[in-house]
C-alpha positions as a Markdown table, in Angstrom:
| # | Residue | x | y | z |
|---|---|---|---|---|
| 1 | Unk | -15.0 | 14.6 | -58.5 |
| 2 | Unk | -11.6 | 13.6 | -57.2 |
| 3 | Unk | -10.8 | 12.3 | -54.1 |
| 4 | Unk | -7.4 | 11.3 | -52.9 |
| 5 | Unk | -8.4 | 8.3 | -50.8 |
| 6 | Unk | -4.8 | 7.6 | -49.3 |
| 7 | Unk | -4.6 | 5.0 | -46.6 |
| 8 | Unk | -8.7 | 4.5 | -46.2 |
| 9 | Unk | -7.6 | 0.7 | -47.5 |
| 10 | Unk | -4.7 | 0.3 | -45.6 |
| 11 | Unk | -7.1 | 0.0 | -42.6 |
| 12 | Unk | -8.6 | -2.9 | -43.6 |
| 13 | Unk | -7.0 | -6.6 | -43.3 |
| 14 | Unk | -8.3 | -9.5 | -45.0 |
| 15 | Unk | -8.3 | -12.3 | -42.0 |
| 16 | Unk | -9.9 | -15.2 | -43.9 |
| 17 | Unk | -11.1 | -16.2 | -47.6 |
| 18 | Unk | -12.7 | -19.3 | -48.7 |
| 19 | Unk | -14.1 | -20.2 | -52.2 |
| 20 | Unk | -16.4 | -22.6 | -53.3 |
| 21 | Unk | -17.8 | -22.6 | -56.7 |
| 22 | Unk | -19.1 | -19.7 | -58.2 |
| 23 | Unk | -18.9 | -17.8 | -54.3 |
| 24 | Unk | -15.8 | -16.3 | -52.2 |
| 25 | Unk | -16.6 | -15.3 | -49.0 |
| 26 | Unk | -13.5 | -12.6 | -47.9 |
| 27 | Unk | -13.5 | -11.4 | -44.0 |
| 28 | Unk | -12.1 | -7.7 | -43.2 |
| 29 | Unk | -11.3 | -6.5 | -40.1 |
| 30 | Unk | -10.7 | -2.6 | -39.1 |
| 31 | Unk | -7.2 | -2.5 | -37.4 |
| 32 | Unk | -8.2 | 0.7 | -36.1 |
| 33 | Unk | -11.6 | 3.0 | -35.5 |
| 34 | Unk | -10.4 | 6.5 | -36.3 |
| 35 | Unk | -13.5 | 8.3 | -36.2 |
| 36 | Unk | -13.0 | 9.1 | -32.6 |
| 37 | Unk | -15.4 | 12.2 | -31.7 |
| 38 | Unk | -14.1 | 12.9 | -28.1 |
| 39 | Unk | -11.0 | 12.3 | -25.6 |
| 40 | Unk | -13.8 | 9.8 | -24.3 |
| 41 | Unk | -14.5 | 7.8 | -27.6 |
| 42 | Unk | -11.0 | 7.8 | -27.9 |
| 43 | Unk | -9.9 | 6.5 | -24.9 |
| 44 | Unk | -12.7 | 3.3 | -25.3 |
| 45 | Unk | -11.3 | 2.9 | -28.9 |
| 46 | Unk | -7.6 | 2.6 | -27.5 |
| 47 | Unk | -8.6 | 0.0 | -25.3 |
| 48 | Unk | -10.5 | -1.7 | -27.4 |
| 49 | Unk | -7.9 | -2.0 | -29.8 |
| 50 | Unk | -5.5 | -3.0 | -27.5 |
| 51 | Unk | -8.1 | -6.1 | -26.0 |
| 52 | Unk | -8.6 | -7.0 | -30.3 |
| 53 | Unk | -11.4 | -5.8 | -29.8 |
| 54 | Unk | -12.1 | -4.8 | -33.5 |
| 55 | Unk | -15.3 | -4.2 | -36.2 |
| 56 | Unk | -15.7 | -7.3 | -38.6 |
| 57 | Unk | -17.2 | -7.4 | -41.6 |
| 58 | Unk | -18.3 | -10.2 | -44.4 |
| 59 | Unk | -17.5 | -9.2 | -48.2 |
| 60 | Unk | -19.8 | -12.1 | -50.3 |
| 61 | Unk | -19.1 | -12.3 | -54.3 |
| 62 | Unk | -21.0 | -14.4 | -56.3 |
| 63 | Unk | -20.7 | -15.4 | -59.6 |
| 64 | Unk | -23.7 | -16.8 | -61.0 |
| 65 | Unk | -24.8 | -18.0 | -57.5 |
| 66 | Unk | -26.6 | -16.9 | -54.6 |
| 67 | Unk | -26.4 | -16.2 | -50.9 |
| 68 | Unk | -29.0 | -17.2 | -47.7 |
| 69 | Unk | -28.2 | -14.1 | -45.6 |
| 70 | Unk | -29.7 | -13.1 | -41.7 |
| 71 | Unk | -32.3 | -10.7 | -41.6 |
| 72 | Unk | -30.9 | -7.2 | -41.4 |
| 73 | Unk | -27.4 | -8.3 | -42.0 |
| 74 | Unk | -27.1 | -6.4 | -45.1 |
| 75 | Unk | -25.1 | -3.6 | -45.5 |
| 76 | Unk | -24.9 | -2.7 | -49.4 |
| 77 | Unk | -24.7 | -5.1 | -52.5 |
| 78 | Unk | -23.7 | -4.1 | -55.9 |
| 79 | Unk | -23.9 | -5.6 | -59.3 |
| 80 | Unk | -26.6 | -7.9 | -60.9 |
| 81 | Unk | -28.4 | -8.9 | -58.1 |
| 82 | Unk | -32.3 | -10.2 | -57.3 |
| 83 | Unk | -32.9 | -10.2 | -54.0 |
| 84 | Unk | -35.8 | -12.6 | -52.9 |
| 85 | Unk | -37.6 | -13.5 | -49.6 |
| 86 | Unk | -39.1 | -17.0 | -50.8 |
| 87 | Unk | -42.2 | -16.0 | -48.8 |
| 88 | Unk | -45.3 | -16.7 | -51.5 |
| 89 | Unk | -48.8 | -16.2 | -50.5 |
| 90 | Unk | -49.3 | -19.8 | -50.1 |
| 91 | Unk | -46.7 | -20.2 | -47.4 |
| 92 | Unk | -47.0 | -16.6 | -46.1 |
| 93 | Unk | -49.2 | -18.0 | -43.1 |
| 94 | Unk | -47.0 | -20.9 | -42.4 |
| 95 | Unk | -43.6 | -19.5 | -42.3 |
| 96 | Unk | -45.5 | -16.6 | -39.7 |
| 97 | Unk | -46.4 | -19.3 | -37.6 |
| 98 | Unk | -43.0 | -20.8 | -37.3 |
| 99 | Unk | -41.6 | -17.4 | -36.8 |
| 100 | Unk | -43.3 | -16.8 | -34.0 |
| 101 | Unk | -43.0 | -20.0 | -32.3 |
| 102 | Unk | -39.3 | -19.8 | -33.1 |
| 103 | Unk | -38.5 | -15.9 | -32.9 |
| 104 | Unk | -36.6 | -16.3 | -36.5 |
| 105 | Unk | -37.7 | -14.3 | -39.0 |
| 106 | Unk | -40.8 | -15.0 | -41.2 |
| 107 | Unk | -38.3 | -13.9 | -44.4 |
| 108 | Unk | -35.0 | -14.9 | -44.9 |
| 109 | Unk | -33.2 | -12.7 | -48.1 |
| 110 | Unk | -31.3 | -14.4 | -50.6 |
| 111 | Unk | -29.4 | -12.8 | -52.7 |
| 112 | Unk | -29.0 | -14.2 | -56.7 |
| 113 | Unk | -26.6 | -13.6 | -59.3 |
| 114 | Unk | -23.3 | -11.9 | -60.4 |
| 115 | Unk | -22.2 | -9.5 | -57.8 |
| 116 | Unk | -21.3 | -8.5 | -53.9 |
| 117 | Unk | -23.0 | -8.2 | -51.2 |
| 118 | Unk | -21.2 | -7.1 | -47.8 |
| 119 | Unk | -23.2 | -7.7 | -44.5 |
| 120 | Unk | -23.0 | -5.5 | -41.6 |
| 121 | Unk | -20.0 | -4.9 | -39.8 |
| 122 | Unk | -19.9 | -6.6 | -35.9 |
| 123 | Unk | -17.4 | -6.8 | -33.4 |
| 124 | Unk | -18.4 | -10.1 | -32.7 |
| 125 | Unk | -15.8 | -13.2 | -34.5 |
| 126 | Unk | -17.1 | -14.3 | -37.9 |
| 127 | Unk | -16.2 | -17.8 | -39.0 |
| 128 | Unk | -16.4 | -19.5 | -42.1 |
| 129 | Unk | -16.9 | -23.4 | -42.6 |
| 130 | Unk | -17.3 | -25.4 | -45.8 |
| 131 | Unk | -19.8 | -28.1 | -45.5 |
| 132 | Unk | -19.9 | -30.9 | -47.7 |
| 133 | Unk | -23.6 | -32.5 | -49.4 |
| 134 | Unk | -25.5 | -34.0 | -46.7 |
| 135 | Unk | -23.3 | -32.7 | -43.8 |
| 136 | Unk | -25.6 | -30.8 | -40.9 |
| 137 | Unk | -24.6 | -28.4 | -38.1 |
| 138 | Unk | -27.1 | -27.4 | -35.6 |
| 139 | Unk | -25.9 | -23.9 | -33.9 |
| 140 | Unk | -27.2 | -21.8 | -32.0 |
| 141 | Unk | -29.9 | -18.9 | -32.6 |
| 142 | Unk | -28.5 | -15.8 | -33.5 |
| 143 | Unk | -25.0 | -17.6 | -34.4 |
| 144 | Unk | -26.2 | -17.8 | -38.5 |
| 145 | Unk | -25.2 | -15.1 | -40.5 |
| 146 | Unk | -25.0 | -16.0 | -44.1 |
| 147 | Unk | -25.2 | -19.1 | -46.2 |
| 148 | Unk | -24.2 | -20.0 | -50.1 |
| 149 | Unk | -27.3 | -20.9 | -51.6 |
| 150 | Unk | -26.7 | -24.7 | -52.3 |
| 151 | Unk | -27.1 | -25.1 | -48.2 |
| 152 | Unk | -30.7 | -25.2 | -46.5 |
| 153 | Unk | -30.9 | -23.5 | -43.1 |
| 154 | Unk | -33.6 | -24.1 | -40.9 |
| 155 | Unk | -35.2 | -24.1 | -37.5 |
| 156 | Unk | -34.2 | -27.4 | -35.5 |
| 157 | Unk | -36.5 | -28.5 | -32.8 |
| 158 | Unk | -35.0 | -30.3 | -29.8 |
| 159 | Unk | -35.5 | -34.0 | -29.7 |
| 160 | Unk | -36.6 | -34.0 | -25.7 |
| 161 | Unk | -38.0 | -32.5 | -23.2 |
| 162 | Unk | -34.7 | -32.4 | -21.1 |
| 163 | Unk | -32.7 | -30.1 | -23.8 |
| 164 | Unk | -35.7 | -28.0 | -24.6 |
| 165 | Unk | -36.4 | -27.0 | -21.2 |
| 166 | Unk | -33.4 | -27.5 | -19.3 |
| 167 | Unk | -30.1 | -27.1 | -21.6 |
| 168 | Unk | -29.9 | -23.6 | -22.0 |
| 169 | Unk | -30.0 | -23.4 | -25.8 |
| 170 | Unk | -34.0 | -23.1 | -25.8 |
| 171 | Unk | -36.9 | -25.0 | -27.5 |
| 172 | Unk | -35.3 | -24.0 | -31.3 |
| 173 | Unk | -31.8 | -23.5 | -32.8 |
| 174 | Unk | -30.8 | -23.7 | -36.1 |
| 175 | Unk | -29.7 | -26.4 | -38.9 |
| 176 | Unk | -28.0 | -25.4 | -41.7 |
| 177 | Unk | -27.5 | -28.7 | -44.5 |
| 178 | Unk | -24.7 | -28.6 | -47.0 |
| 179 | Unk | -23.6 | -28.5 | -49.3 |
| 180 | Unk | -22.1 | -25.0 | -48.8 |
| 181 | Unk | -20.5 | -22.1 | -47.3 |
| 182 | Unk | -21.4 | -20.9 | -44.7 |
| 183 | Unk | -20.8 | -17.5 | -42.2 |
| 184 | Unk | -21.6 | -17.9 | -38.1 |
| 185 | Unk | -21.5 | -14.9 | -36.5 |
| 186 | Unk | -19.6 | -16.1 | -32.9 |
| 187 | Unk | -19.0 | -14.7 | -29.4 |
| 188 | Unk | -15.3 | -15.9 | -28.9 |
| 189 | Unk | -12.4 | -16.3 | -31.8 |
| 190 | Unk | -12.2 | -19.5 | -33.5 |
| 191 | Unk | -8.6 | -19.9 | -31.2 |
| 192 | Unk | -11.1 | -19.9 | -28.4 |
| 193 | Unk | -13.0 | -22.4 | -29.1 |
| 194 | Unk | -12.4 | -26.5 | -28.4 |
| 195 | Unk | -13.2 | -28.8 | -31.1 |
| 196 | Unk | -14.2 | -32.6 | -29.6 |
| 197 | Unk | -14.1 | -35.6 | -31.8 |
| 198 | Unk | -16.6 | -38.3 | -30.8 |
| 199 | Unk | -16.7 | -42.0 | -31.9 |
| 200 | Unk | -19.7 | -43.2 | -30.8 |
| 201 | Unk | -18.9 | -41.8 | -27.4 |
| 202 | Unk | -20.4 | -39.6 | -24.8 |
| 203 | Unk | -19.2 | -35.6 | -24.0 |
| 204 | Unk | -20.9 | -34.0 | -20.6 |
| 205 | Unk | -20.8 | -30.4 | -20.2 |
| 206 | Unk | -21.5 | -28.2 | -17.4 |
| 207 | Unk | -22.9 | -25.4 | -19.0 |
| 208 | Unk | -24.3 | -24.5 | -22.4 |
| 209 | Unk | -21.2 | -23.5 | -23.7 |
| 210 | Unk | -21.3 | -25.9 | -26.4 |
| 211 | Unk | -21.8 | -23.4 | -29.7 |
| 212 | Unk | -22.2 | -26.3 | -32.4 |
| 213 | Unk | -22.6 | -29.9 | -32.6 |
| 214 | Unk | -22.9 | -31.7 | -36.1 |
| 215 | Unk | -26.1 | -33.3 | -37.2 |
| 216 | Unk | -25.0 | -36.9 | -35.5 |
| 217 | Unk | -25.0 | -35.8 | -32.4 |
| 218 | Unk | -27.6 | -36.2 | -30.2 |
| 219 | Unk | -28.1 | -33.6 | -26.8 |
| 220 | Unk | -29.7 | -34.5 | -23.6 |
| 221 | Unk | -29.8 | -32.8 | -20.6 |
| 222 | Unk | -29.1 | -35.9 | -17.3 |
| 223 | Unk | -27.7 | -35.6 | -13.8 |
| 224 | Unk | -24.2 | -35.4 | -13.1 |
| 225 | Unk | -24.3 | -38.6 | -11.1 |
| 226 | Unk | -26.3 | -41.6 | -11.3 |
| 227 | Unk | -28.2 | -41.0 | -7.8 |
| 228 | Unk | -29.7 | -37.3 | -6.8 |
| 229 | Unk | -27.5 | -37.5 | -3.5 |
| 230 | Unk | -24.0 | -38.0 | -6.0 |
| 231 | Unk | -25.1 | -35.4 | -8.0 |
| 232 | Unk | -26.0 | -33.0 | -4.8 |
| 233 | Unk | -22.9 | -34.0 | -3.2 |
| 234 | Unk | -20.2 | -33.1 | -7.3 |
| 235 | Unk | -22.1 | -29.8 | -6.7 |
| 236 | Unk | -23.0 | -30.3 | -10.5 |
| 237 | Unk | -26.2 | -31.0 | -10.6 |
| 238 | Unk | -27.4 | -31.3 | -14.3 |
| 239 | Unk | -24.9 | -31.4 | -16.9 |
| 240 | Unk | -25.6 | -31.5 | -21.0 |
| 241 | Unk | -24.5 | -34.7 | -22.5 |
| 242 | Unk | -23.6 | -35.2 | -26.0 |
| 243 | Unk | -23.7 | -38.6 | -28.1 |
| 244 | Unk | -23.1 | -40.5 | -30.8 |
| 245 | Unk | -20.4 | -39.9 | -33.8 |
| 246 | Unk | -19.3 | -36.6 | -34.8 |
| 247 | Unk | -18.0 | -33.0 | -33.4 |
| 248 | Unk | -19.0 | -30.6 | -30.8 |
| 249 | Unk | -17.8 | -27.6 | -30.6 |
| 250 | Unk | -17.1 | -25.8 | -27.2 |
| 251 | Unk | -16.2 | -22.1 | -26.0 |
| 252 | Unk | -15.6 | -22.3 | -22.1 |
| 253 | Unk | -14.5 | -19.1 | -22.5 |
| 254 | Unk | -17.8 | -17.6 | -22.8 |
| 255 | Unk | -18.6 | -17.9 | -19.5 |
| 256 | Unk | -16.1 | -15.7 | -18.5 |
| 257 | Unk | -17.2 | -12.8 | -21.0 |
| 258 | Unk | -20.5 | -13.4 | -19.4 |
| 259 | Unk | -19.6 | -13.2 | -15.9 |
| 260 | Unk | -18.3 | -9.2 | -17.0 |
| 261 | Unk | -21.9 | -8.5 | -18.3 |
| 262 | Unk | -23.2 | -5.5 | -15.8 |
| 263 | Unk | -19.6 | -4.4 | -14.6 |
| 264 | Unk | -19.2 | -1.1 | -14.9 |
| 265 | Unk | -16.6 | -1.6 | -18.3 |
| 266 | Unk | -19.2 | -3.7 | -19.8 |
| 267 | Unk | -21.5 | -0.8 | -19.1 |
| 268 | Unk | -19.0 | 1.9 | -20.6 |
| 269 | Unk | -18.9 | -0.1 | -23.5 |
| 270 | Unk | -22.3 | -0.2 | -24.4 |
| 271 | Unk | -23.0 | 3.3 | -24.0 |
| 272 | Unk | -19.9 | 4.3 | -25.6 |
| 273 | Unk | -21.2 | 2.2 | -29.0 |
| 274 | Unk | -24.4 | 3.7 | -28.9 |
């Protein structure tokens, strides 16, 4: 069968590569959705384009190597490939348990040998990071989207009662150990986002905007002010402190796309994806 495919390419752009080893991680991104059904469609689509507002998708070759990826991120994988869940019937029982005290899934595919494998496409930002043997990041949930095999991802529990019940980012996130590449799946662009360098220093934040904090970091959640009546009067309250040596990553931007959640364009949106 022949097919002249003219220009079906030309609508993808490759944004970002990285290699490591025997893996290349390539992201696309569709300059344009053309499958427009209706004047209404269409009209979403324009805006959308004109806002970047555009479908992202993760292409994953391996050469010898494999690939940690999200549950239900897959979209198609070709070549010689063994996917495996690493759930045995010795830890069956255990990795149930953690799932549901966690809410991650009790499987996580990996994907082995020579081949691609491209996860699904997203309009959220996807941003690739190398990390190095022994380096950790702790994100949050839903942020991990695929891994190289080397690294070890994993449910992190918070350290105190202050950050598990007041911080915002919930009792669990997620540690993923190098060394590695790895895929997070992110809310804002990476030009969005503030990177902080701390020496043995202290970073407070109002808000749980914070979307990643390396593994020497430690987060605590403490009142703005040393006395209830200073922090009543800074209108602050409780703020989310980060120490020690390392980087924190922030997106204060996120609180504005969250402050258009329930307007009636967020609304459109939605039902226009559906």
């Amino acid at each position: 069968m022949n097919y002249n495919a003219v220009g079906t390419r030309e609508n993808i752009k490759i944004i970002d590569s990285s290699v490591n080893k025997n893996m290349k991680i390539e992201i696309m991104e569709y300059q344009k959705l053309l499958g427009g059904r209706d004047p209404y469609s269409s009209q979403m689509m324009y805006f959308m384009e004109k806002q970047n507002m555009k479908v992202r998708q993760a292409a994953i070759y391996l050469t010898n190597d494999a690939v940690k990826v999200e549950p239900g991120a897959m979209s198609y994988f070709q070549g010689n490939l063994e996917m495996v869940s690493g759930v045995t019937p010795g830890n069956l029982i255990g990795r149930m348990f953690t799932g549901a005290v966690t809410g991650e899934a009790a499987a996580q595919p990996e994907y082995r040998g020579t081949g691609m494998v491209v996860l699904e496409p997203t309009f959220k930002h996807l941003l690739t990071l190398e990390l190095q043997p022994g380096e950790e990041i702790i994100v949050d949930k839903g942020m991990f989207f695929a891994a190289q095999g080397s690294a070890n991802v994993s449910a992190y529990m918070q350290r105190n009662l202050s950050s598990a019940a007041l911080g915002g980012e919930g009792i669990f996130q997620t540690s993923i150990k190098g060394p590695g590449l790895v895929i997070l799946e992110c809310a804002v662009p990476m030009c969005e986002i503030d990177i902080i360098d701390l020496q043995n220093d202290v970073l407070k934040v109002d808000g749980n905007f914070a979307v990643l904090r390396t593994g020497g970091i430690d987060f605590t959640v403490e009142r703005s002010a040393k006395t209830l009546i200073g922090s009543a009067v800074s209108g602050e309250g409780l703020v989310n402190v980060y120490r020690g040596t390392g980087q924190v990553w922030l997106a204060p931007t996120i609180k504005v796309y969250s402050s258009m959640l329930g307007s009636p364009y967020s609304a459109a949106v939605s039902v226009s994806s559906t």
